[in-house]
Structure formats: C-alpha cells, structure tokens
Backbone as a ProteinNet text record, in pm:
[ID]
protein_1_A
[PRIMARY]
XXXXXXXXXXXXXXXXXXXXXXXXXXXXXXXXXXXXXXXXXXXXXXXXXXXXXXXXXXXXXXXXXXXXXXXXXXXXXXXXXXXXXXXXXXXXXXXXXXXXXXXXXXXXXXXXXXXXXXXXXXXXXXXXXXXXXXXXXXXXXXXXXXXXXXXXXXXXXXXXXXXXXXXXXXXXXXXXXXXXXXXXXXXXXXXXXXXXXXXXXXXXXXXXXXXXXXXXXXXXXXXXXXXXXXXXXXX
[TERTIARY]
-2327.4	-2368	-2358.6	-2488.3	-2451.7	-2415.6	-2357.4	-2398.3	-2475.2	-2569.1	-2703.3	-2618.2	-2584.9	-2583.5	-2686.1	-2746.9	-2892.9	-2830.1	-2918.8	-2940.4	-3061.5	-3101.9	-3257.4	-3218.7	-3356.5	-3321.4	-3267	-3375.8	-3334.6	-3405.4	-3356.8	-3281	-3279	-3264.3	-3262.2	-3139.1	-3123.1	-2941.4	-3002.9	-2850.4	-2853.6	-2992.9	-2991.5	-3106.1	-3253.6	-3250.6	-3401.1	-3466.3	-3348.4	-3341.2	-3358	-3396.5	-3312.5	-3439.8	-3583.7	-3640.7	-3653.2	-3530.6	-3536.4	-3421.8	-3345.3	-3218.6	-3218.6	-3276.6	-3310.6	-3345	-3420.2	-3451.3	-3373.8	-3264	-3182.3	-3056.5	-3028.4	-2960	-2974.1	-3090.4	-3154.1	-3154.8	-3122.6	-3147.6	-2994.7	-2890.3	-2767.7	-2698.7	-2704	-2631.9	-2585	-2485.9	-2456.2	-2486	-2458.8	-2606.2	-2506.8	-2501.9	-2452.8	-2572.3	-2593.1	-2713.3	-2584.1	-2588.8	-2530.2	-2578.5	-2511.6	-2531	-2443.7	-2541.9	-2452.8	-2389	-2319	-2265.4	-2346.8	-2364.9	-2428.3	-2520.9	-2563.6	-2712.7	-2663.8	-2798.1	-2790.9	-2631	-2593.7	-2453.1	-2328.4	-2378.7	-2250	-2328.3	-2411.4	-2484.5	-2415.8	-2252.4	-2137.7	-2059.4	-2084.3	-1977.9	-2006.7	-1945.3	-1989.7	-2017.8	-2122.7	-2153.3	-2224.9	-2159.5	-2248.1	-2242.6	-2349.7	-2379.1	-2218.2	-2157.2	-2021.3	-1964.2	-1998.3	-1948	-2105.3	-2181	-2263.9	-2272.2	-2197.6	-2151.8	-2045.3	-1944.5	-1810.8	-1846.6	-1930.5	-1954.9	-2040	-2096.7	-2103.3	-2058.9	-1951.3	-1777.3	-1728.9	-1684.2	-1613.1	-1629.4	-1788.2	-1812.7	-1784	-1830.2	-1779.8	-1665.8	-1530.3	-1416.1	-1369.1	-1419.7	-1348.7	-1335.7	-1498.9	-1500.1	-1449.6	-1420.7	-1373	-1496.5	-1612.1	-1720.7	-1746.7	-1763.1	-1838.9	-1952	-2016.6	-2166.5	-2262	-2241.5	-2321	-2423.4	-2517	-2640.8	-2676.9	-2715.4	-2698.9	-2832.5	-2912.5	-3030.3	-3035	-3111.2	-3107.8	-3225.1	-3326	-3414.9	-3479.1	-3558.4	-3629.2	-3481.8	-3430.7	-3366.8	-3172.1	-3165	-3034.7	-3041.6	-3129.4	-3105.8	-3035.9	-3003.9	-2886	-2755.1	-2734.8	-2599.3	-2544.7	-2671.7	-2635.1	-2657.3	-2719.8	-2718.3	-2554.5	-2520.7	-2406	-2320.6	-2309.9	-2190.6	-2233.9	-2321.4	-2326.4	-2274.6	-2205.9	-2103.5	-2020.3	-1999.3	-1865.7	-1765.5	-1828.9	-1813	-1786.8	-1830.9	-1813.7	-1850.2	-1767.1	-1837.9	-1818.6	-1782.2	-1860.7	-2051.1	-2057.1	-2246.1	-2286.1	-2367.7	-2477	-2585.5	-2653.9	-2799.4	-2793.8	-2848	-2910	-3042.4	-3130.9	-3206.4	-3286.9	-3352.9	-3434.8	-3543	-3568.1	-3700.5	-3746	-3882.9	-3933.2	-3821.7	-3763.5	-3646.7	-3634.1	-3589	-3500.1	-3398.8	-3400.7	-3297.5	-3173.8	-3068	-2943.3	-2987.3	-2972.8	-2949.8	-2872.5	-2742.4	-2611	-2655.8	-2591.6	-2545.9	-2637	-2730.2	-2869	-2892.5	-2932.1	-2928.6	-3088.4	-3070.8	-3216.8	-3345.5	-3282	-3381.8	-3425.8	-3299.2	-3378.5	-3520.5	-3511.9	-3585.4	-3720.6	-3732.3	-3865.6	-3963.4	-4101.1	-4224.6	-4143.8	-4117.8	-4132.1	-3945.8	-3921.7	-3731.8	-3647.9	-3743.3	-3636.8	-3616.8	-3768.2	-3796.9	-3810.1	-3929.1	-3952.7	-3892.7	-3784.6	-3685.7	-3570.8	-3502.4	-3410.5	-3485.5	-3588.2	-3636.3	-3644.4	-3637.5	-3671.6	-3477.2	-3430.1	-3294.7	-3240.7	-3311.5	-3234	-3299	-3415.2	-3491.1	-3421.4	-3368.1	-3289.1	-3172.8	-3127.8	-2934	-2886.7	-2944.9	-2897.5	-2893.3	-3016.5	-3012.1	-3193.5	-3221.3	-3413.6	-3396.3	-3482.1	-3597.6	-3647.2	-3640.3	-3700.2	-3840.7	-3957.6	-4077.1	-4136.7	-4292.1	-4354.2	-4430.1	-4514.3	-4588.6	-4693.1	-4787.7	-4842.4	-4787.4	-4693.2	-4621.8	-4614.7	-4642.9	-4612.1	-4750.3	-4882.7	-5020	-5034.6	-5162.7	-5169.1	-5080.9	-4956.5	-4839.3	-4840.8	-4956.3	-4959.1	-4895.1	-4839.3	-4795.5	-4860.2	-4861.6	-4938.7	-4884	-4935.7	-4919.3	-4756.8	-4771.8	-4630	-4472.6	-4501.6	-4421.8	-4345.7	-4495.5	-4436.5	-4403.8	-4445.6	-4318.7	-4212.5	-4171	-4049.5	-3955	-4021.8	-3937.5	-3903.4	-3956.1	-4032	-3888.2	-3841.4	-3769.3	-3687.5	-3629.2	-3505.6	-3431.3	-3527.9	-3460.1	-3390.4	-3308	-3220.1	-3245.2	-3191	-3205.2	-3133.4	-3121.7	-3039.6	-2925.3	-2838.6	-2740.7	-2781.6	-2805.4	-2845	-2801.9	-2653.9	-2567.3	-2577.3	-2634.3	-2636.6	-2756.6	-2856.3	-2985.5	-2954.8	-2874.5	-2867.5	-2708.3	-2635.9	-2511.8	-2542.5	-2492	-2570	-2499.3	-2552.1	-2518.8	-2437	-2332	-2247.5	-2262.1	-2279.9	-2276.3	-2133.8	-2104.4	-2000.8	-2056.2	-2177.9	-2214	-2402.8	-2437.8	-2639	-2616.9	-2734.4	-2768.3	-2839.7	-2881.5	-2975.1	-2912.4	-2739.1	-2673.2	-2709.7	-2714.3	-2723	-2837.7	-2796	-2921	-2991.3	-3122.7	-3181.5	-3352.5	-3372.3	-3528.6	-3561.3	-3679.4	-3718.9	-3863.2	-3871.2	-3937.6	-4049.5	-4197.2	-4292	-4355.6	-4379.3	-4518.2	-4632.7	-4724.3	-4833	-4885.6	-4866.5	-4975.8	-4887.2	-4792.2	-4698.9	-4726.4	-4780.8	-4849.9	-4859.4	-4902.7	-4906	-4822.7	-4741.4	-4643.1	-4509.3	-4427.7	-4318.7	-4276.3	-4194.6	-4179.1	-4126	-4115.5	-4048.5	-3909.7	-3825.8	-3720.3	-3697.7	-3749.3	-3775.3	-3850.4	-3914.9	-4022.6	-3957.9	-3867.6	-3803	-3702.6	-3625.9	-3485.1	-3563.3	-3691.1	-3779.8	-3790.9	-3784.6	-3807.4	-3670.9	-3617.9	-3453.7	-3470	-3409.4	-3363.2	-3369.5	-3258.1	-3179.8	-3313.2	-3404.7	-3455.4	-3597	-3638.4	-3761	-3804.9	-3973.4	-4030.8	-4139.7	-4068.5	-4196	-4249.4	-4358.4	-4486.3	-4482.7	-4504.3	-4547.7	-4658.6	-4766	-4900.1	-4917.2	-4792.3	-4762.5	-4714.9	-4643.2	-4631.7	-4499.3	-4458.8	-4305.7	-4167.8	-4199.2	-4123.4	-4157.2	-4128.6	-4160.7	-4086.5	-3943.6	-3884.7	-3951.7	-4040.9	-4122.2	-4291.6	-4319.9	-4425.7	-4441.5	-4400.8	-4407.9	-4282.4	-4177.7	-4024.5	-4021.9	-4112.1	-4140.7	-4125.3	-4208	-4251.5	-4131.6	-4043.2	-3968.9	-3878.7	-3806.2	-3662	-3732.9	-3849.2	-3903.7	-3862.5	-3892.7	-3899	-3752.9	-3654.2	-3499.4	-3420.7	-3487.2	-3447.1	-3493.4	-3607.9	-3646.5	-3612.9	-3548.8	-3476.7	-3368.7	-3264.5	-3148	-3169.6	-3261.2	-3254.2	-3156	-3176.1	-3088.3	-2972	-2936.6	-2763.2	-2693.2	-2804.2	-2781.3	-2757.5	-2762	-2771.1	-2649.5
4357.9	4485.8	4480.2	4547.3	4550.3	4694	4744.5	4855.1	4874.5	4930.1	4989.3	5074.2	5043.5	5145.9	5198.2	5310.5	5357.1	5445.3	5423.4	5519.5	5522.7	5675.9	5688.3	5709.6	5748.7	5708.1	5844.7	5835	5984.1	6087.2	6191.2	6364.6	6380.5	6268	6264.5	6255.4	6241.4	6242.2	6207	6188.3	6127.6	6178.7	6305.9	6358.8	6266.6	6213.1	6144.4	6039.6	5978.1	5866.9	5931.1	6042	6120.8	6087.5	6025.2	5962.7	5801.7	5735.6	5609.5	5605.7	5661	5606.9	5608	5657.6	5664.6	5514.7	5433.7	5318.2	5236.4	5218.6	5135.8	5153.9	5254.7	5323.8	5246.3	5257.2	5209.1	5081.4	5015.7	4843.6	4793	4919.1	4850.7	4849.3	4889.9	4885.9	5021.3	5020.2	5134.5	5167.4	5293.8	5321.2	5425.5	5458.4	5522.8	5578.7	5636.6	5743	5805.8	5767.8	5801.1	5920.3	5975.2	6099.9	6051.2	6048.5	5975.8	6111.1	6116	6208.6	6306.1	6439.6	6488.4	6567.3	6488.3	6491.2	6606.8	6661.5	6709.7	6824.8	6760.1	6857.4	6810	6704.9	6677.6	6742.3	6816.3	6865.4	6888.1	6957.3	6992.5	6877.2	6763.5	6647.3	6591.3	6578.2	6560.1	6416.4	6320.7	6142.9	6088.2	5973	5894.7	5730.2	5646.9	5567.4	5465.3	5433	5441.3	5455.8	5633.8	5725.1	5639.1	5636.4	5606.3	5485.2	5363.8	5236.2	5294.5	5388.9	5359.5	5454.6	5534.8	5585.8	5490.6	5380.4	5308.3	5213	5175.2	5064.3	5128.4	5249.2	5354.3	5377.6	5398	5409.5	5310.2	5169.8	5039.1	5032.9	5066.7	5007.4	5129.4	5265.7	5352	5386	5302.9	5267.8	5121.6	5059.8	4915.9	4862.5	4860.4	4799.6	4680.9	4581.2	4453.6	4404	4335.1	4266.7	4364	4396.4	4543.1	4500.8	4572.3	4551	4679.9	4617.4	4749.6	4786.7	4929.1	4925.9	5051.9	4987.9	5074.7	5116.1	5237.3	5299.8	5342.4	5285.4	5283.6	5331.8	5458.8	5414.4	5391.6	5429.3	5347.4	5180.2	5107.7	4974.6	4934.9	5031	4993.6	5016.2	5128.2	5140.7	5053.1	5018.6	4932.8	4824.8	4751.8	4637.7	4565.8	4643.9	4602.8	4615	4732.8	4736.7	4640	4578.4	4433.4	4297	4315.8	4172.7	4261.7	4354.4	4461.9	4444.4	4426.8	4442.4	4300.4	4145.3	4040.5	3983	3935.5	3865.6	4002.5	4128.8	4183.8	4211.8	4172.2	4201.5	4083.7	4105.8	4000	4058.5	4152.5	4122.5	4269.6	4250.3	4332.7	4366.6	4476.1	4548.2	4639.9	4598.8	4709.3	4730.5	4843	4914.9	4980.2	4931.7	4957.9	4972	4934.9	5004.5	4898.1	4954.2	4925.7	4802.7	4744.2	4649.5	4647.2	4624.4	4635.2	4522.4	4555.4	4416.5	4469.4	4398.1	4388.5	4432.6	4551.5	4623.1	4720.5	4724.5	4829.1	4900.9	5078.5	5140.9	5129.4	5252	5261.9	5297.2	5364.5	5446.4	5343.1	5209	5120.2	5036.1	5040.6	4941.8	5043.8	5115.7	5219.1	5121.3	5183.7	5120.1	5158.4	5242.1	5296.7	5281.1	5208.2	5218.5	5336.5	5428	5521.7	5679.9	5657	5773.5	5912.8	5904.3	6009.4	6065	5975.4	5991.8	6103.3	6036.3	6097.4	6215.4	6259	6404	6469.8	6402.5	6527.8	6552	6515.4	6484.5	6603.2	6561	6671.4	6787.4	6769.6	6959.2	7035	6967	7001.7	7040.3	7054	7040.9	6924.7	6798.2	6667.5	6633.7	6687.3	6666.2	6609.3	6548.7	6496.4	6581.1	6669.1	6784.9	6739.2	6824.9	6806.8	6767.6	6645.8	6649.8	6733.2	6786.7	6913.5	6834	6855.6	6840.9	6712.4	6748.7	6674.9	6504.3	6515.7	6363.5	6288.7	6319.2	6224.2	6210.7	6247.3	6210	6081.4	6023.2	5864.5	5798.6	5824.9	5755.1	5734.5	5770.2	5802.2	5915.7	6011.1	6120.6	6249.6	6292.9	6435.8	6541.7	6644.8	6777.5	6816.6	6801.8	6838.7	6761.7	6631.3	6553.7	6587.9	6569.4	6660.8	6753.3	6810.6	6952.8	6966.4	6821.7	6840.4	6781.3	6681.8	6613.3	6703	6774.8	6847.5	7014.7	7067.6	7151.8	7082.2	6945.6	6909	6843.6	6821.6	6781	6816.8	6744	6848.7	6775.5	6845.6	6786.5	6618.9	6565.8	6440.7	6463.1	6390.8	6417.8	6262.8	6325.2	6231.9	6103.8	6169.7	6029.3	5908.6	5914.8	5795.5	5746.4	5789	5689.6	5632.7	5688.8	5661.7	5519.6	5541.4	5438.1	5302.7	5208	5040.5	5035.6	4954.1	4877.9	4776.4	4755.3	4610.7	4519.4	4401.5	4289.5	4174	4143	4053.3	3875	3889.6	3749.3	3797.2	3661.8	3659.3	3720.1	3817	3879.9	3756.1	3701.3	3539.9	3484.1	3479	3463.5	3523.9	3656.2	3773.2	3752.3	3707.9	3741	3869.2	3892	3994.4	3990.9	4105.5	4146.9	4220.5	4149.2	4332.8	4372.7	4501.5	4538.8	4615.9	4575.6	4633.8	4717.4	4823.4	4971.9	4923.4	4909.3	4845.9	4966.2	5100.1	5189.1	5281.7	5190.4	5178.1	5086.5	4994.8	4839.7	4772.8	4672.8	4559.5	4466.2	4495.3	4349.3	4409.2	4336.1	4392.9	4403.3	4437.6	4484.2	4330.3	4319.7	4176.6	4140.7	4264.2	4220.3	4176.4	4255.2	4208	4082.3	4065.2	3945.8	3809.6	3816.1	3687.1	3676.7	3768.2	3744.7	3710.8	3752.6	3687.5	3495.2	3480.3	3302	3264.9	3293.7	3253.4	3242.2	3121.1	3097.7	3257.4	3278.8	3385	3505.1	3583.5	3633.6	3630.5	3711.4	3696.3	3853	3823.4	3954.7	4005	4103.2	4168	4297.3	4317.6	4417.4	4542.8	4671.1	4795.4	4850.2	4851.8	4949.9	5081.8	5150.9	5277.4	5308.5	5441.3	5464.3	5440.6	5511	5477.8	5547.2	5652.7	5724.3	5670.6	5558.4	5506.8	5552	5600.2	5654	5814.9	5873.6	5993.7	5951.7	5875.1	5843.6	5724.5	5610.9	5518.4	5528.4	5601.2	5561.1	5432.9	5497.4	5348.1	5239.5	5192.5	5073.4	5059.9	5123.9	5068.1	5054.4	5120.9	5064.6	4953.8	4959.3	4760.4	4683.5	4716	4608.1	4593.5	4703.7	4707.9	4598.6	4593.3	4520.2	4379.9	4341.1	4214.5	4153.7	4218.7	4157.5	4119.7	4231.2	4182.5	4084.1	4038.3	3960	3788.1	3775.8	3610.5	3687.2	3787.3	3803.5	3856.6	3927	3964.6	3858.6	3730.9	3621.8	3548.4
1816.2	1759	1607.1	1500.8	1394.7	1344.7	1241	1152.8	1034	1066.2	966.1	839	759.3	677.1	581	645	565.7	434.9	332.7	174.7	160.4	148.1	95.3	-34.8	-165	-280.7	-348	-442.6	-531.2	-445.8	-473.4	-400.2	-291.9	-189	-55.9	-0.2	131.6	146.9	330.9	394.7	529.3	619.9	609.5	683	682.1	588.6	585.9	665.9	732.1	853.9	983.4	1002.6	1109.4	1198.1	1202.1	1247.9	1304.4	1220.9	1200.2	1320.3	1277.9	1332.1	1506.7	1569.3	1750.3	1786.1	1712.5	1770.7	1743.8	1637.8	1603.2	1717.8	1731.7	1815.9	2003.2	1974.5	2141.8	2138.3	2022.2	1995.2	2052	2030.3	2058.6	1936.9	1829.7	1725.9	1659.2	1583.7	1542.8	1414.5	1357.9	1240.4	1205.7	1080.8	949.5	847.1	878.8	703	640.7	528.1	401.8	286	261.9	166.7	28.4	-31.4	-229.5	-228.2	-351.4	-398.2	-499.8	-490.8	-599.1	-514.6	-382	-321	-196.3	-100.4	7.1	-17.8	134.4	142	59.5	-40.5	-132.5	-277.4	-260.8	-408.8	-496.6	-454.4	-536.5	-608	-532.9	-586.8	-764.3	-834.7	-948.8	-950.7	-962.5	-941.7	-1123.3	-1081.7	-1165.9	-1100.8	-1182.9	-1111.6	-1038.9	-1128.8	-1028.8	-910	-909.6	-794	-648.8	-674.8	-608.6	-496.4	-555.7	-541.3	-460.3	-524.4	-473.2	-319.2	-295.9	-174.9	-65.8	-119.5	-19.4	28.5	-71.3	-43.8	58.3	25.8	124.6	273.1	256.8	416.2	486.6	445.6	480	523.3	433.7	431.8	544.1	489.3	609.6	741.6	822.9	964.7	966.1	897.5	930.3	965.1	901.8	981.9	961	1024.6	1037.1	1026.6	1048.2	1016.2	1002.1	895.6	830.9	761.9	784	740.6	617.4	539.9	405.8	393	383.8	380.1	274.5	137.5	55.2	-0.9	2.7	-23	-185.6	-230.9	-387	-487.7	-529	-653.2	-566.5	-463.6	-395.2	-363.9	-391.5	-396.5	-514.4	-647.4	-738.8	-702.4	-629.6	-608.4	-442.2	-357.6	-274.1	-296.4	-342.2	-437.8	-479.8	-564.2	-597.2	-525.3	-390.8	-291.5	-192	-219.8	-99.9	-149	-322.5	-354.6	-330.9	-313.9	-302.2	-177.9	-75.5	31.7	123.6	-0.3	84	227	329.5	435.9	491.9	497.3	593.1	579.6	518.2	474.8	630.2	683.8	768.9	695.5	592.1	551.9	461.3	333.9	252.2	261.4	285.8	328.8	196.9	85	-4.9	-13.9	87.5	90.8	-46.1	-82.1	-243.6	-297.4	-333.4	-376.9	-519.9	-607.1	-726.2	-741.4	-767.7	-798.3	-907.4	-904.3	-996.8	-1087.9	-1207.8	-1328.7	-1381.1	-1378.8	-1483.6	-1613	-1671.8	-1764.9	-1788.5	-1704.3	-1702.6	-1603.9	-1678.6	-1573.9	-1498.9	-1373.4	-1337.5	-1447.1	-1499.3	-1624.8	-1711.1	-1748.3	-1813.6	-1788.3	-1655.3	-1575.7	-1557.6	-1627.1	-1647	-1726.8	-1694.5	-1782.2	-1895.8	-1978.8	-2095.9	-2126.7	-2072.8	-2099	-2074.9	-1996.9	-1951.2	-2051.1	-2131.4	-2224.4	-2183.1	-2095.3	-1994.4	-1892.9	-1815.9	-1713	-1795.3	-1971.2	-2005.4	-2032.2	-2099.7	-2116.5	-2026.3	-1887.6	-1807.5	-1762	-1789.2	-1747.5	-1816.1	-1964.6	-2082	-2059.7	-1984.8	-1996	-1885.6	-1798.3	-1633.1	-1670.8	-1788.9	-1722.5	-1705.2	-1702.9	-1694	-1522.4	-1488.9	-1342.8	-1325.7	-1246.6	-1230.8	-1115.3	-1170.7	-1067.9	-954	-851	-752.4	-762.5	-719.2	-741.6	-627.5	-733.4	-637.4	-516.8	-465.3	-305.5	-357.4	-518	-525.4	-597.1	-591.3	-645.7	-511.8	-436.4	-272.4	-230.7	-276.6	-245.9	-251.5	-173.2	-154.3	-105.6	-8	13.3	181.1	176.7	402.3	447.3	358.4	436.1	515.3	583.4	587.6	584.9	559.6	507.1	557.9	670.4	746.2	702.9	666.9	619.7	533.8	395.6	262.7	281.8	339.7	323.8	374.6	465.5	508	384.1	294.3	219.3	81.7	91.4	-49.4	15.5	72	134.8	136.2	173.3	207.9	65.6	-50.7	-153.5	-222.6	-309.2	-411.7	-544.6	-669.2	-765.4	-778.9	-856.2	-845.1	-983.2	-966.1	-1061.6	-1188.8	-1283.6	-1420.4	-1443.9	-1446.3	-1465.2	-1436.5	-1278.9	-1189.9	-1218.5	-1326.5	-1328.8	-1478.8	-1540	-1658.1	-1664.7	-1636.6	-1634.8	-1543.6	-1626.8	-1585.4	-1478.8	-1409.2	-1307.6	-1371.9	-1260.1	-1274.8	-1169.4	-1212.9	-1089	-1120.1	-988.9	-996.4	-961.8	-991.4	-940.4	-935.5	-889.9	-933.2	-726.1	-764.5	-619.3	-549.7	-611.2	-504.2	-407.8	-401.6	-316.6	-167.7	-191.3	-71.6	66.2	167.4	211.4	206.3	217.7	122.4	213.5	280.8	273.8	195.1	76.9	65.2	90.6	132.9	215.6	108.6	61.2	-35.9	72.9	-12.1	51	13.3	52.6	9.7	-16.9	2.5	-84.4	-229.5	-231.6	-395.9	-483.7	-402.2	-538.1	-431.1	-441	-368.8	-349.1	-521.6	-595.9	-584.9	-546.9	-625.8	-769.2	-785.8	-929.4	-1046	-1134.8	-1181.5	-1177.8	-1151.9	-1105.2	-969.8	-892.5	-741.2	-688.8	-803.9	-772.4	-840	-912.5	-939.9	-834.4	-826.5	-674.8	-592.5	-567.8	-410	-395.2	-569.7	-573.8	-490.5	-431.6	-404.5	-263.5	-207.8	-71.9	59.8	20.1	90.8	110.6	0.8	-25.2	26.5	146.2	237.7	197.8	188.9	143.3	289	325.3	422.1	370.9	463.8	418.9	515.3	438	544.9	488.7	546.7	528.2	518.5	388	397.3	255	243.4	73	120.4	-50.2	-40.5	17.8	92	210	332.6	405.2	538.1	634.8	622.1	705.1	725.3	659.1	685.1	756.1	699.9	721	867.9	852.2	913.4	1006.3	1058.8	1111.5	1178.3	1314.5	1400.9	1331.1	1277.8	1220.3	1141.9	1088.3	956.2	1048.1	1141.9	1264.6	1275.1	1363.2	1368.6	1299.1	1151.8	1051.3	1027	1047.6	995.7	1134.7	1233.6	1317.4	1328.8	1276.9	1272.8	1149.9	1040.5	943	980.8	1077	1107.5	1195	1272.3	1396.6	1373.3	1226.8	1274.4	1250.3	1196.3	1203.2	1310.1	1399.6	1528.9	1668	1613.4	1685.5	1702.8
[MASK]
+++++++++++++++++++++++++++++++++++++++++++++++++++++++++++++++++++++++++++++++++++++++++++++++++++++++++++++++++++++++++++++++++++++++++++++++++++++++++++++++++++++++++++++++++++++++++++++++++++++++++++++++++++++++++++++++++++++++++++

C-alpha cells in the first residue's frame, strides 16, 4: 500500500481532489489531500512559504507514513518539492502536475516571465494576498461551465508571503524520483526549470490532453496517471 499525499496549487485546498481520490482509494492505497495553510478551512492560519513546506513534513511525520508518494499541483510543487528531501526514504515517488518547481533561494514569483513584477502588484493592491481569479482566467483549459464554477466558489485568496519567500533546497532535486506530469492545453513544453530536471535519470515526463486543473477536468485520467507513476514503487 502507498500514501498519496495530494496538494493542489494556489487558492485551492483538500477539497479539489475530492474527484481524484475514489480511484486511488479502490487501487488499495491510502490517500491524504492536504490544505496549506492560509487556504480553504485554514484561511485564518497566517503562512509563508516556510509554513507551506512545514505543513507537508507534518502530515508525513504525523501519520507515520511510509512509501509516500508526494503529489504536488502547479504553484505547490515548491513547497512539495522541497518536503520530498525533507522527508528522506520515506518518499517512493515525487509527483508535479504542471506544477512549479523549487530553485534554491528563489521564490515562486521569481520564476515569473517578468520576475515576479505583476504577481507583487497584485499582492500589494490585495492586502498582500493574490485574488481569487474570475471565471474567465480558466477558459481553454478543458473545463466546462459547471466545473468553473465549482473552482471559481471554492477558492480563497492566497496568502502573499508564500509566493514571494525562496525556496530552500538541501541537495539537487535530480536525485528524487520524479514524474512530471505537462497539460498539454497549458503549453506543450515544460517550463526551463522543469525541462532541465527532466534531462536526469530519476525524472520521467508524462502527458494529459487537458488544461491545468486535471483533477476538475480530467479526474479519471489523472488517478490513472497518479497510479501508473507510482506503479514501480508499488512493486
């Protein structure tokens, strides 16, 4: 048996798997959706990128879990990223759907086209929080009407801090075994940080024919894909 530990990205929280998680479930393994701090029903918690990491050490260390499979969603692949050197041999497989990648001493915001110009203004026009996006920011992504509006109702603002404060690494992520998982109606490519860790052993790239919410759009298919990544550690 493994444990899934799911993170969707920014203003999302455990609820967002709540499609995914039935088939993993039926596979025989046990499954964890995670809520960062700041987000959903922790909206109150005060986070920064830190606090983010340290909530997914935690869950780890606080079920005692074993051959855990870390699966971290577009801007939570920084803070799970780094809790997968965190966490040592309990890891059997790192899991980043579109997702973001950690580079030592840089935050998410750095890793912007523009260095993170536009991210901090909207940060500073909020209260120091990134706004909920409206209905039309999720067009072209495979969703339908019903979707978005489920994602678009269930969001919350995101707390600033955590896009803005670097990431730390304790070692080169190339080590990790590592899928990551591209939306093909988000780009085709991965990004250049993602696309150099892909030159690496450990590091296998699969494909979904969908935008970048697959657990809304695609569920099926992404438990598939979350299970045929784990399959040699399940062995």
């Amino acid at each position: 048996m493994l444990n899934f530990v799911l993170v969707a990205g920014a203003r999302l929280g455990a609820w967002a798997w709540a499609d995914v998680t039935p088939a993993l479930r039926a596979a025989g393994h046990a499954v964890h959706p995670l809520t960062l701090s700041g987000l959903a029903e922790k909206r109150d918690v005060p986070a920064g990128q830190r606090t983010h990491v340290e909530d997914v050490v935690a869950e780890v260390e606080r079920h005692d879990l074993r051959r855990v499979v870390l699966v971290g969603h577009s801007y939570a692949g920084v803070p799970v990223g780094q809790a997968a050197q965190r966490i040592g041999d309990r890891l059997d497989r790192l899991v980043l759907v579109d997702a973001a990648v950690p580079v030592d001493g840089r935050s998410f915001a750095d890793g912007w086209p523009d260095g993170g110009t536009t991210l901090r203004a909207a940060l500073a026009a909020n209260g120091g929080s990134w706004p909920c996006a409206r209905p039309e920011h999720f067009a072209g992504h495979g969703l339908t009407a019903e979707q978005t509006a489920r994602i678009v109702a269930g969001a919350t603002p995101h707390p600033g801090a955590t896009l803005t404060e670097p990431a730390t690494l304790t070692g080169p992520l190339t080590t990790l075994p590592t899928t990551y998982v591209k939306c093909l109606l988000a780009g085709e490519e991965p990004d250049e940080d993602a696309a150099d860790l892909l030159t690496a052993a450990p590091w296998q790239l699969a494909e979904l024919d969908t935008g970048h919410w697959p657990m809304f759009s695609r569920p099926a298919d992404l438990a598939h894909l979350l299970l045929t990544a784990a399959a040699p550690a399940a062995q």
